[in-house]
N, CA, C and O atoms as a printed pandas DataFrame, in Angstrom:
     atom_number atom_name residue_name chain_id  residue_number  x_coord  y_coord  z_coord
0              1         N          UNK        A               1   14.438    4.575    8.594
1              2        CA          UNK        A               1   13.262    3.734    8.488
2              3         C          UNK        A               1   13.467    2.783    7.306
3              4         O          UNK        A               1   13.695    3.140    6.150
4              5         N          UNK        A               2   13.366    1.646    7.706
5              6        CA          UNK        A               2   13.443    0.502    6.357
6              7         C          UNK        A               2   12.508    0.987    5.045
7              8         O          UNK        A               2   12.837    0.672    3.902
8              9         N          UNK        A               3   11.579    1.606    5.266
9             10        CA          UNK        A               3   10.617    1.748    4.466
10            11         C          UNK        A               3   11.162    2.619    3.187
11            12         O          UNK        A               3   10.860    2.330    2.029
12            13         N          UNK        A               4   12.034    3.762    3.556
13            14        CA          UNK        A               4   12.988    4.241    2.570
14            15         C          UNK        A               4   13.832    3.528    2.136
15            16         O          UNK        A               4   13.796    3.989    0.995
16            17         N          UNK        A               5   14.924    2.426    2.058
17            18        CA          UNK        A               5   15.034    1.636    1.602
18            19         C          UNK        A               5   14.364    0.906    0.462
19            20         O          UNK        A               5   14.531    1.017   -0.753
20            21         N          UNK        A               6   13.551    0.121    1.177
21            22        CA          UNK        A               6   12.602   -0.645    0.304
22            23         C          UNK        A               6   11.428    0.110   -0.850
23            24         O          UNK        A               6   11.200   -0.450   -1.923
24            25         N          UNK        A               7   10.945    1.037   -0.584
25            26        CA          UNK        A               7   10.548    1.782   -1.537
26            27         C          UNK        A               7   10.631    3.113   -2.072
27            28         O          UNK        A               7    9.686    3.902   -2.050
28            29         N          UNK        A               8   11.703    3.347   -2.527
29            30        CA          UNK        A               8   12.312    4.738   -3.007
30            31         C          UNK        A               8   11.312    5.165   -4.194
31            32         O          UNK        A               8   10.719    4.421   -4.976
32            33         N          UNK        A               9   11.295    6.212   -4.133
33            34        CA          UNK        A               9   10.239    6.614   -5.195
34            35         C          UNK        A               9   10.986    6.670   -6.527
35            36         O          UNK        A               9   10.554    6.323   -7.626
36            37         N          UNK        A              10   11.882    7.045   -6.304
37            38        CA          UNK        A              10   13.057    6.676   -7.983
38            39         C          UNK        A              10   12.610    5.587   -8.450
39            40         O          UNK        A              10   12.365    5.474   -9.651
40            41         N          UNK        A              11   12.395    4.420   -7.419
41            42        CA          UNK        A              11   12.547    3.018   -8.413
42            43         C          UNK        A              11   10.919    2.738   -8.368
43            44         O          UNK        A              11   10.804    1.515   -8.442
44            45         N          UNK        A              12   10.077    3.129   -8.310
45            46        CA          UNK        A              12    8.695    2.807   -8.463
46            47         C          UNK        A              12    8.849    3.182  -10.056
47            48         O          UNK        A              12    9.539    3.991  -10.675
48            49         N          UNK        A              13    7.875    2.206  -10.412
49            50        CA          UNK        A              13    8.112    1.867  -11.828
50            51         C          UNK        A              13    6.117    1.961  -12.375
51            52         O          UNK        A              13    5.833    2.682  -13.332
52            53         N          UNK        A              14    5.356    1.430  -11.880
53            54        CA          UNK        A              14    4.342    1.733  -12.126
54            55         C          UNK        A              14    3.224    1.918  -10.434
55            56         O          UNK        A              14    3.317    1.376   -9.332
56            57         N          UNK        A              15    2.271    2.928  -11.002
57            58        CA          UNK        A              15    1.455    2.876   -9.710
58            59         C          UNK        A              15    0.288    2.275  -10.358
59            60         O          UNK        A              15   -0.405    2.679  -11.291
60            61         N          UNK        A              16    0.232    1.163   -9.609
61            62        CA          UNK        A              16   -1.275    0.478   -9.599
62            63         C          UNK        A              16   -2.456    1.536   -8.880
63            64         O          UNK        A              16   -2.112    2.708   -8.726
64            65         N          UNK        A              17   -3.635    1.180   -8.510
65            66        CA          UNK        A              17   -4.462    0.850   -9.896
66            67         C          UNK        A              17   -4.547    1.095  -10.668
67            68         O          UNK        A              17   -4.433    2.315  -10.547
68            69         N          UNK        A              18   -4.852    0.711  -12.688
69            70        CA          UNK        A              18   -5.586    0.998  -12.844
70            71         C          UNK        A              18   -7.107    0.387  -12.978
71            72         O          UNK        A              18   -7.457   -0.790  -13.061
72            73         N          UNK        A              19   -8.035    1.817  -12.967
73            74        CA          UNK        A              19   -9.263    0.998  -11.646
74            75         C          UNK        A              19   -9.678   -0.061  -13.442
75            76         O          UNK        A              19   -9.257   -0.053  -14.599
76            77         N          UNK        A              20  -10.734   -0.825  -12.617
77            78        CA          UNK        A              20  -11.306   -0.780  -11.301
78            79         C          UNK        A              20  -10.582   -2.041  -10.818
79            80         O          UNK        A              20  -11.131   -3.112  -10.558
80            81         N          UNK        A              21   -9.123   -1.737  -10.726
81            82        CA          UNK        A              21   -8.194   -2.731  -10.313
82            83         C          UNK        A              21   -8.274   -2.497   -8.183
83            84         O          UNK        A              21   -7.924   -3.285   -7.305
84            85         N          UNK        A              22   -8.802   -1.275   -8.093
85            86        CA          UNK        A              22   -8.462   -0.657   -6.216
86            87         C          UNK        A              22  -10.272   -1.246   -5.685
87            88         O          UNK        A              22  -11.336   -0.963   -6.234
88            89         N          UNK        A              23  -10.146   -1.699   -5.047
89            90        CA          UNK        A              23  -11.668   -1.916   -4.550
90            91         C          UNK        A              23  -11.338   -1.760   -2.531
91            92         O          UNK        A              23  -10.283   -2.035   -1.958
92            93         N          UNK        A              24  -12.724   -1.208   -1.851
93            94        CA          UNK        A              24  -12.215   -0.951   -0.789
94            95         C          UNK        A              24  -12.254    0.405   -0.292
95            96         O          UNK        A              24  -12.319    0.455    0.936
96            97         N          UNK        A              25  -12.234    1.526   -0.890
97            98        CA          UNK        A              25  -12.043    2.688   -0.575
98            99         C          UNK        A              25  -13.762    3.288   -0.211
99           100         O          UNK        A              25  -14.627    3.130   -1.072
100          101         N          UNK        A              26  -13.993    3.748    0.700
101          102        CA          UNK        A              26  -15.125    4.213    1.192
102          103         C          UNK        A              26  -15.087    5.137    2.147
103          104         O          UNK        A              26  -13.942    5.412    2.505
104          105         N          UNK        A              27  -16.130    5.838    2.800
105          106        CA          UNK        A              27  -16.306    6.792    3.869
106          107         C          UNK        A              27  -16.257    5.679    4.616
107          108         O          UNK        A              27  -16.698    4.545    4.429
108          109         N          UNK        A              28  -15.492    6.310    5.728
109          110        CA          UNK        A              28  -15.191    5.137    7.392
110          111         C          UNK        A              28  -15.138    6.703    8.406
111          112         O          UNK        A              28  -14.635    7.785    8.102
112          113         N          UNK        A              29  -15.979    6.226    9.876
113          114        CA          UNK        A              29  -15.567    7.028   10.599
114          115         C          UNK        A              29  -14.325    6.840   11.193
115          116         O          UNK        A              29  -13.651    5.931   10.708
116          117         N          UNK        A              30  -13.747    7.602   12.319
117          118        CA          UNK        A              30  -12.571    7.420   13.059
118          119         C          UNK        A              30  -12.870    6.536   13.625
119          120         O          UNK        A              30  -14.031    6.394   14.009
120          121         N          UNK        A              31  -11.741    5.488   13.904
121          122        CA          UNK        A              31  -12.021    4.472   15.113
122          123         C          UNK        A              31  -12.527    3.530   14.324
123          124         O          UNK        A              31  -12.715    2.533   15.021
124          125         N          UNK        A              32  -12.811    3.359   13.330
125          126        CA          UNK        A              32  -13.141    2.362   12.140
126          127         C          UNK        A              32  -12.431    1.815   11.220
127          128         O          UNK        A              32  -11.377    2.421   11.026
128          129         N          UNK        A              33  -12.596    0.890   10.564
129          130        CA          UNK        A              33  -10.991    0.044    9.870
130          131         C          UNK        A              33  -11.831    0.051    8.761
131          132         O          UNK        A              33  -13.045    0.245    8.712
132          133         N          UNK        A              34  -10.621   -0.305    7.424
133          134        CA          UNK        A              34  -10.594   -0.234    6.364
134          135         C          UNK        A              34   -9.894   -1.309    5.445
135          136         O          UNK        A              34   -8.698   -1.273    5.158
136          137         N          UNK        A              35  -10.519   -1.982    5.146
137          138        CA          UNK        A              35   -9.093   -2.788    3.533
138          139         C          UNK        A              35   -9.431   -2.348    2.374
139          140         O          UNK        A              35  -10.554   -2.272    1.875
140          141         N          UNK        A              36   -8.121   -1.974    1.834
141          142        CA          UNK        A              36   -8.290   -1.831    0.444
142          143         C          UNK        A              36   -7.126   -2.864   -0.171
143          144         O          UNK        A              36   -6.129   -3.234    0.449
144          145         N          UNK        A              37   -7.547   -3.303   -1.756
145          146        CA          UNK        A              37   -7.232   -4.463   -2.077
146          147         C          UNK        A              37   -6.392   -3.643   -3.469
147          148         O          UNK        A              37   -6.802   -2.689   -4.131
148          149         N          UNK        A              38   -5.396   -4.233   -3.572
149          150        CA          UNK        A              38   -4.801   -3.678   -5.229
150          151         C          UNK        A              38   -4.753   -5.212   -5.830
151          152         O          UNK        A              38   -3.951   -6.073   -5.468
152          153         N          UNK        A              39   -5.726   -5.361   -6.769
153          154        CA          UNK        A              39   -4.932   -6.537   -7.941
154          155         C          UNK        A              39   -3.760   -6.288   -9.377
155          156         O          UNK        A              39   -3.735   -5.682  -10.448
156          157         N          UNK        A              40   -3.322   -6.743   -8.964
157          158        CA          UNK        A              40   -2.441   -6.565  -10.377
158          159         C          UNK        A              40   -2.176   -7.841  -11.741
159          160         O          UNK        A              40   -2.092   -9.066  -11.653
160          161         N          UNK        A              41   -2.116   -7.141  -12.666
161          162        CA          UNK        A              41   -2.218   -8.366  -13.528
162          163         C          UNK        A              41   -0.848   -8.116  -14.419
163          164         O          UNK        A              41   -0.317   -7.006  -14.401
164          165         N          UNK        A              42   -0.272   -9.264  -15.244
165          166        CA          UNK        A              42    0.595   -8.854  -16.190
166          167         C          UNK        A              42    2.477   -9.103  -15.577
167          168         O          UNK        A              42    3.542   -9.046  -16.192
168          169         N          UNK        A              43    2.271   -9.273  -14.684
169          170        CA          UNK        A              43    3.387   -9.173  -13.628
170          171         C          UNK        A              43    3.287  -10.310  -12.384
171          172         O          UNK        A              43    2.264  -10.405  -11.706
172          173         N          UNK        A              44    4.201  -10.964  -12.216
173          174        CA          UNK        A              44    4.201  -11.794  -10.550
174          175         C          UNK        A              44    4.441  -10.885   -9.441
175          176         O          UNK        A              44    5.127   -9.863   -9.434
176          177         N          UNK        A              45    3.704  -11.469   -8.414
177          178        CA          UNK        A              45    3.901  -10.655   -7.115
178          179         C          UNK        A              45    5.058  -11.754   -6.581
179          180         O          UNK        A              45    5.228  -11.813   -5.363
180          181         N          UNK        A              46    5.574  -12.316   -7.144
181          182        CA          UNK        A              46    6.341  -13.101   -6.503
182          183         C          UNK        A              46    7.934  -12.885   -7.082
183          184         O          UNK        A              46    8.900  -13.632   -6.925
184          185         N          UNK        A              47    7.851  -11.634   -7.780
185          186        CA          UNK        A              47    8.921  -10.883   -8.767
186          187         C          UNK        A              47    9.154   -9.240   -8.231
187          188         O          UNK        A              47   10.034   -8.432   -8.527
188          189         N          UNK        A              48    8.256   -9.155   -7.539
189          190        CA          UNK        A              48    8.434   -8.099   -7.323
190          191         C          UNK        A              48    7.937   -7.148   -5.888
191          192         O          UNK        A              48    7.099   -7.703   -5.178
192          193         N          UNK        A              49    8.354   -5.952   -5.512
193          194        CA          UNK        A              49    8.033   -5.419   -4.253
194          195         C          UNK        A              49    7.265   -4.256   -4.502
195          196         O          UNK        A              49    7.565   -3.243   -5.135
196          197         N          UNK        A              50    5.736   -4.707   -3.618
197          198        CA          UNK        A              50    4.546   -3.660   -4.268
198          199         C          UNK        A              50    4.689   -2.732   -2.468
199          200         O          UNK        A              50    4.642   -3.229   -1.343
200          201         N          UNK        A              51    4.903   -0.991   -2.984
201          202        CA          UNK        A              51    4.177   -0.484   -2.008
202          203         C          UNK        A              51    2.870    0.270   -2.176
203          204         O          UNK        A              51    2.423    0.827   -3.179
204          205         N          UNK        A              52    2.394    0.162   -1.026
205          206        CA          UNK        A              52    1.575    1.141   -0.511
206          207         C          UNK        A              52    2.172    2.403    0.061
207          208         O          UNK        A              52    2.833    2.484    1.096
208          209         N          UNK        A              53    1.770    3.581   -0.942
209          210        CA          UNK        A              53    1.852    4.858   -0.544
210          211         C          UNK        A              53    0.397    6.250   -0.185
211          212         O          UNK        A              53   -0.675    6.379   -0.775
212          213         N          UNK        A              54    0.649    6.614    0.330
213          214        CA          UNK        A              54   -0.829    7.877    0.137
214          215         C          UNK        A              54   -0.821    9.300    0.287
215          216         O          UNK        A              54    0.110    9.723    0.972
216          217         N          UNK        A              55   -1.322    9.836   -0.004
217          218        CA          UNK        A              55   -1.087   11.081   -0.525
218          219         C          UNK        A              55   -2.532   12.172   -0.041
219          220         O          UNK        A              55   -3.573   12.005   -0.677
220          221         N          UNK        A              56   -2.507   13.113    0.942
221          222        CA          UNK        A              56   -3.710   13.743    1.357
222          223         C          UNK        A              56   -3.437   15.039    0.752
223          224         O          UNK        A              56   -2.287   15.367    0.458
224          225         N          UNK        A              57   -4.697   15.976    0.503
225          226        CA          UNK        A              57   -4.411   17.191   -0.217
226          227         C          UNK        A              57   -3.465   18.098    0.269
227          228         O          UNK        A              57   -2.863   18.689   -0.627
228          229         N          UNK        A              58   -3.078   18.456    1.671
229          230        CA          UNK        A              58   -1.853   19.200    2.054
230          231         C          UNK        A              58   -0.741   19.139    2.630
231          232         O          UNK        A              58   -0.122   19.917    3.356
232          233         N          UNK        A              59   -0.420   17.469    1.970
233          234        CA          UNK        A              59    0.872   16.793    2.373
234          235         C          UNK        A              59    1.420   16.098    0.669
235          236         O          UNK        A              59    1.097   16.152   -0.518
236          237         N          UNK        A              60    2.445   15.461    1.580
237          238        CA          UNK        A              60    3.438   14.886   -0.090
238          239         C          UNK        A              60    3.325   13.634   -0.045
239          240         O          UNK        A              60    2.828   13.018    0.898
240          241         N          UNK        A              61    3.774   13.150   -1.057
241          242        CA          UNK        A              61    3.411   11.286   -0.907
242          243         C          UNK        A              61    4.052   10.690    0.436
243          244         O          UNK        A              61    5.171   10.991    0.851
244          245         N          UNK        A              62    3.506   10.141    0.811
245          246        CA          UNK        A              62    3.673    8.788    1.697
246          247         C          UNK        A              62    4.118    7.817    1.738
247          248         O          UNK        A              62    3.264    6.977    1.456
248          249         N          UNK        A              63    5.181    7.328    1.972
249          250        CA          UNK        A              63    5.192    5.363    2.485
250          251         C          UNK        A              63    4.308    4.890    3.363
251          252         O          UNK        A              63    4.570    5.127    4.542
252          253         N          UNK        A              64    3.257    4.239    3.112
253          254        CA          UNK        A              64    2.380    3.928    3.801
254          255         C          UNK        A              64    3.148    1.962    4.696
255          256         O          UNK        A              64    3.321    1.668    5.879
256          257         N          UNK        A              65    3.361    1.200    3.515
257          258        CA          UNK        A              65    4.736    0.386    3.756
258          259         C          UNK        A              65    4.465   -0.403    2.357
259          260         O          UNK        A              65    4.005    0.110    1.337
260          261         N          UNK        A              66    4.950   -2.115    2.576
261          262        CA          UNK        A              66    5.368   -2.557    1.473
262          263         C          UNK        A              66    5.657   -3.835    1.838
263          264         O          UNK        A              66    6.153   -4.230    2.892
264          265         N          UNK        A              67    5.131   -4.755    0.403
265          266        CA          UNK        A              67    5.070   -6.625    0.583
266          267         C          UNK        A              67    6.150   -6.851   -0.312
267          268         O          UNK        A              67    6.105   -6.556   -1.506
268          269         N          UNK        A              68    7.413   -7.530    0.430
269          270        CA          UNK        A              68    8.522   -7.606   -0.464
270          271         C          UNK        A              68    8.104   -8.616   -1.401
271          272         O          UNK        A              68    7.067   -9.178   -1.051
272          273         N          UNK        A              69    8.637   -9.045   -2.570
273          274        CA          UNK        A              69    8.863  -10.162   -3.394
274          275         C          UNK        A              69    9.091  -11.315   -2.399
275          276         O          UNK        A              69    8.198  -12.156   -2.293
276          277         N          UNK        A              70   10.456  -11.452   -1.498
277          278        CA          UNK        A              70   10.358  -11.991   -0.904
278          279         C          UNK        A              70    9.646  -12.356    0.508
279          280         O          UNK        A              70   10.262  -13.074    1.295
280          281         N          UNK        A              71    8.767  -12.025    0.732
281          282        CA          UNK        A              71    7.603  -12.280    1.474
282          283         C          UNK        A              71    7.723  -11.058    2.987
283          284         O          UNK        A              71    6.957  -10.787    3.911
284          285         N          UNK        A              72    8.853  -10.674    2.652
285          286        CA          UNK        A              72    8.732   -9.078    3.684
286          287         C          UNK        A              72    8.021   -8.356    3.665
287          288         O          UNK        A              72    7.818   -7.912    2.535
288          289         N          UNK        A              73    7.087   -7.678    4.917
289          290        CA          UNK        A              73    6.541   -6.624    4.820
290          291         C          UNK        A              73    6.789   -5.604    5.815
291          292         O          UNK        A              73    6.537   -6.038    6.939
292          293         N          UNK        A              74    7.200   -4.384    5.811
293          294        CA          UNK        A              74    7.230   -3.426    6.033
294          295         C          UNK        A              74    6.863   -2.306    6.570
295          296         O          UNK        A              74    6.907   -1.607    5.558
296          297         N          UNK        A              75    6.532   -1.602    7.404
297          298        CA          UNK        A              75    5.527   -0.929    7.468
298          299         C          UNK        A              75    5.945    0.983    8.138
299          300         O          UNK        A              75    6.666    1.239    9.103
300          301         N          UNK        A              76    5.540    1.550    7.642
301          302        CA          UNK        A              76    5.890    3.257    8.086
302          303         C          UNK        A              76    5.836    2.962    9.752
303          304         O          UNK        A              76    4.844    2.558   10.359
304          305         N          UNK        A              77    6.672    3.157   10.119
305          306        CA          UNK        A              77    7.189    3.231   11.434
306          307         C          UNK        A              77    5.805    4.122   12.700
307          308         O          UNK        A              77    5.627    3.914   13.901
308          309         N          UNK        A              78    5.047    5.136   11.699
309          310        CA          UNK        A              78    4.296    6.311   12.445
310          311         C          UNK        A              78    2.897    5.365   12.792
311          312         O          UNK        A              78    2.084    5.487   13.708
312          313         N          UNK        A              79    2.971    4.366   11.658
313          314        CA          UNK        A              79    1.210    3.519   11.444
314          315         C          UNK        A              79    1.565    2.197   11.930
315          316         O          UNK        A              79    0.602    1.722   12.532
316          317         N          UNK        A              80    2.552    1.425   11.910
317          318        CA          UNK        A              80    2.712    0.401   11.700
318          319         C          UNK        A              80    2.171   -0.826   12.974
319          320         O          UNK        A              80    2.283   -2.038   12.792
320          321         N          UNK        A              81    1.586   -0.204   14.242
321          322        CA          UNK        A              81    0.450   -0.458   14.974
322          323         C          UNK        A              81   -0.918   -0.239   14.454
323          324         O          UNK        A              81   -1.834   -0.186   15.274
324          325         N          UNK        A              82   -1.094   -0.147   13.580
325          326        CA          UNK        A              82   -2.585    0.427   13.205
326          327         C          UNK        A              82   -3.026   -0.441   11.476
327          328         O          UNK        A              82   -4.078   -0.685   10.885
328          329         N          UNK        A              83   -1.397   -0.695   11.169
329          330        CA          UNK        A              83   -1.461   -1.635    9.623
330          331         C          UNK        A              83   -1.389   -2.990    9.706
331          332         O          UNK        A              83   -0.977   -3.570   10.710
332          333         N          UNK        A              84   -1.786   -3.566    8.656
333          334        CA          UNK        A              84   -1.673   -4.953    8.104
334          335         C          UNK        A              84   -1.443   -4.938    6.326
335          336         O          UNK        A              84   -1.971   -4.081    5.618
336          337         N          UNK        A              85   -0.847   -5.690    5.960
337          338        CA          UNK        A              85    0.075   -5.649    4.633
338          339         C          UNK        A              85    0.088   -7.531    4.274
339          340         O          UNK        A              85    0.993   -8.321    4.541
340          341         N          UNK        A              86   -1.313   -7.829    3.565
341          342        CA          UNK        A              86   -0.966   -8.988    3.463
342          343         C          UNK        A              86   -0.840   -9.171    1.634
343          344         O          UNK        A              86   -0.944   -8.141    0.968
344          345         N          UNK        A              87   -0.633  -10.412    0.972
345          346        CA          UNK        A              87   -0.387  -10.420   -0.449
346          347         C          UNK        A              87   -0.604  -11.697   -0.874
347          348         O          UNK        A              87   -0.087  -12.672   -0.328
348          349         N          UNK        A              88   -1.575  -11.775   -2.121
349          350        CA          UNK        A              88   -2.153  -13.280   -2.522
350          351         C          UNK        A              88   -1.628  -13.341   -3.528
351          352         O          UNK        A              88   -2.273  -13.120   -4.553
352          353         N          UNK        A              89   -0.266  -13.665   -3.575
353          354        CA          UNK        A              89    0.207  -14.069   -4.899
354          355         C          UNK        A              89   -0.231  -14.682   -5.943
355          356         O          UNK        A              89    0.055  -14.483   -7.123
356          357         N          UNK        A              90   -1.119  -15.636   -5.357
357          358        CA          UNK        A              90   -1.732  -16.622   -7.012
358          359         C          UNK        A              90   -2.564  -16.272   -7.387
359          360         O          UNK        A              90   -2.954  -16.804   -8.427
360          361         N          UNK        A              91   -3.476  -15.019   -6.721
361          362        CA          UNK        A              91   -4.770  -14.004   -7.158
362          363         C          UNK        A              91   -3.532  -12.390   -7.670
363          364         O          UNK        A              91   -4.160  -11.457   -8.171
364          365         N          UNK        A              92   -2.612  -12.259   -7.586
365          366        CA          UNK        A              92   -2.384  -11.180   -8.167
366          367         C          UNK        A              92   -2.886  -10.035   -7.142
367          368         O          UNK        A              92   -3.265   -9.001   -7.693
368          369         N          UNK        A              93   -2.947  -10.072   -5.606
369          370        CA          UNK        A              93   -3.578   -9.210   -5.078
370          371         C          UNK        A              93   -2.684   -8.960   -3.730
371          372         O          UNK        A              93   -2.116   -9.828   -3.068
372          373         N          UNK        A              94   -2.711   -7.358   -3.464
373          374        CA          UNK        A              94   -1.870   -7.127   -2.122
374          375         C          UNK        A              94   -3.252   -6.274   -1.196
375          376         O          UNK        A              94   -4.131   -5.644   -1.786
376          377         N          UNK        A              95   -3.204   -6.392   -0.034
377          378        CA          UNK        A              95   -4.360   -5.594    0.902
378          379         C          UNK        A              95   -3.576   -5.284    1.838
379          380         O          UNK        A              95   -2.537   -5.838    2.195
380          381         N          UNK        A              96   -4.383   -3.879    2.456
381          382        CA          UNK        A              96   -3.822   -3.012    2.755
382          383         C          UNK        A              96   -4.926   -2.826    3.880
383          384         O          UNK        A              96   -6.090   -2.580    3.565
384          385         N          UNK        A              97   -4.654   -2.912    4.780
385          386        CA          UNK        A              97   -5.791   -3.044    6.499
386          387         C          UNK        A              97   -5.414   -1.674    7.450
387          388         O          UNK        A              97   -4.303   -1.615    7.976
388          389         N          UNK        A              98   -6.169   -0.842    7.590
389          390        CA          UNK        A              98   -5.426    0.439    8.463
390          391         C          UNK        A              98   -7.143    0.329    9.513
391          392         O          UNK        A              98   -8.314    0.551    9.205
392          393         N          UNK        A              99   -6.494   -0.102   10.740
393          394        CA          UNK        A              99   -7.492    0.115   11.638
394          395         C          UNK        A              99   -7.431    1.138   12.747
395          396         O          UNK        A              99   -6.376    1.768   12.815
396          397         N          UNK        A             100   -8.571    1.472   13.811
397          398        CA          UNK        A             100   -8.617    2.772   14.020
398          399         C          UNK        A             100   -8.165    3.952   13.563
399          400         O          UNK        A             100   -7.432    4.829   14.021
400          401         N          UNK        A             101   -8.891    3.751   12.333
401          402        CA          UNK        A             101   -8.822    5.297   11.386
402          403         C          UNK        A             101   -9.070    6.591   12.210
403          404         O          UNK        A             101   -9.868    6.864   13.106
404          405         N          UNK        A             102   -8.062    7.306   11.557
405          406        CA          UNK        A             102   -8.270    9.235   12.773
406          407         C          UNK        A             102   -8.086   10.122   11.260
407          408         O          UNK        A             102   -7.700    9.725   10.161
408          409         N          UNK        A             103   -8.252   10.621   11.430
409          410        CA          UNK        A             103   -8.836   12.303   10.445
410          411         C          UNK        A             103   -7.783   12.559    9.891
411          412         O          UNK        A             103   -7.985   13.279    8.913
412          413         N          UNK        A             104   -6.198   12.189   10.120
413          414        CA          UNK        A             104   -5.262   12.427    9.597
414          415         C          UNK        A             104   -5.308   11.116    8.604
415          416         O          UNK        A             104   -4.683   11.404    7.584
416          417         N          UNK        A             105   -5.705   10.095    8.558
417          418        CA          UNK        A             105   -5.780    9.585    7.754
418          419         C          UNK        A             105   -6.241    9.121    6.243
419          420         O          UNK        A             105   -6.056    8.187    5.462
420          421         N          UNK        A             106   -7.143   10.683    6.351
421          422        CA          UNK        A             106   -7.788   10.824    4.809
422          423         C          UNK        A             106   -6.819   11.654    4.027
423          424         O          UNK        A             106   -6.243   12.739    4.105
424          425         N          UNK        A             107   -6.983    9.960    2.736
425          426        CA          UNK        A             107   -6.058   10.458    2.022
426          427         C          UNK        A             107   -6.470    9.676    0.367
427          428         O          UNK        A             107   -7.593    9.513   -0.110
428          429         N          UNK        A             108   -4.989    9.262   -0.292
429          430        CA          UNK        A             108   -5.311    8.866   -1.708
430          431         C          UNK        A             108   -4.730    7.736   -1.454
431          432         O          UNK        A             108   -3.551    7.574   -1.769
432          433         N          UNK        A             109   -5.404    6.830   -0.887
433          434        CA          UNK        A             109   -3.967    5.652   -0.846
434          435         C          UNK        A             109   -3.733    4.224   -2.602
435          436         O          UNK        A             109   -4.561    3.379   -2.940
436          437         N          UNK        A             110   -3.073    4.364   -2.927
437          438        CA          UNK        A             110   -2.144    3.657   -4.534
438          439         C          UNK        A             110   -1.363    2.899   -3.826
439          440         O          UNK        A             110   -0.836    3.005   -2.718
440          441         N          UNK        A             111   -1.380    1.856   -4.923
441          442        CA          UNK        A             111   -0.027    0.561   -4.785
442          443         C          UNK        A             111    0.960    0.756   -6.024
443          444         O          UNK        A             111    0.705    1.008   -7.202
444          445         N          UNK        A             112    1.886    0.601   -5.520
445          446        CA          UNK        A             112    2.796    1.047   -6.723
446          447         C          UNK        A             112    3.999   -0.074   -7.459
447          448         O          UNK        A             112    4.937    0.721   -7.512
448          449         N          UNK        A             113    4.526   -1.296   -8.008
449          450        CA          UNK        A             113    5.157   -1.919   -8.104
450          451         C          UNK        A             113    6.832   -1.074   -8.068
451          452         O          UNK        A             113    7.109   -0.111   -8.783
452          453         N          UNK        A             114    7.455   -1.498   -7.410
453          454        CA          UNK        A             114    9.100   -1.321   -7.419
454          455         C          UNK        A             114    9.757   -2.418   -8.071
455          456         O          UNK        A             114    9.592   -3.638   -8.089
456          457         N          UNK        A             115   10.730   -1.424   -8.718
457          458        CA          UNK        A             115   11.905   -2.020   -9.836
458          459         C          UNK        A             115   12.723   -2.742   -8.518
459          460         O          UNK        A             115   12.683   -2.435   -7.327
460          461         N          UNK        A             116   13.471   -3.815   -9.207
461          462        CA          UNK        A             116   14.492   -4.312   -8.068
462          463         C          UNK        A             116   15.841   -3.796   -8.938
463          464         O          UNK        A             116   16.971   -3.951   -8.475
């Protein structure tokens, strides 16, 4: 899966948010969509490759996927019908769209910047 590639957890270097940098996160039923937004400050998104990962209480982190520096995005092969991964570089902001939400999908979802 490209997604190992592109975001190895070795090279994650910081996990965004910190809040109230994450906006977006709420109760959604199944079958209901979601964006959540990471801004980041201090750093170009145009320097660097932010993923989205998530993490539910009786599983291990996630590649959820990932907005390259260079304008690639990525996506976990299992979701990647169900995601959207867009990134506003001149706002400092990446969003993260997961529609028809299902019960396996509650989780912790973080943006994390990767080292190149």
């Amino acid at each position: 899966m490209a997604l190992l590639f592109l975001c190895p957890f070795s090279m994650i270097a910081d996990v965004f948010p910190r809040l109230p940098s994450r906006s977006g996160g709420r109760l959604k039923r199944p079958g209901e969509t979601i964006q959540l937004t990471c801004a980041v400050s201090g750093i170009s998104l145009s320097s660097y490759t932010v993923c989205w990962v998530n993490q539910s209480p009786r599983k291990e982190l996630e590649r959820t996927g990932s907005a390259g520096y260079d304008g690639a995005v990525y996506y976990n092969s299992a979701l990647k019908n169900r995601l959207t991964i867009l990134r506003d570089t001149s706002k400092g902001q990446v969003f993260l769209q997961v529609r028809d939400l299902k019960p396996e999908d509650s989780a912790v979802y973080s943006c994390a910047r990767v080292t190149q």
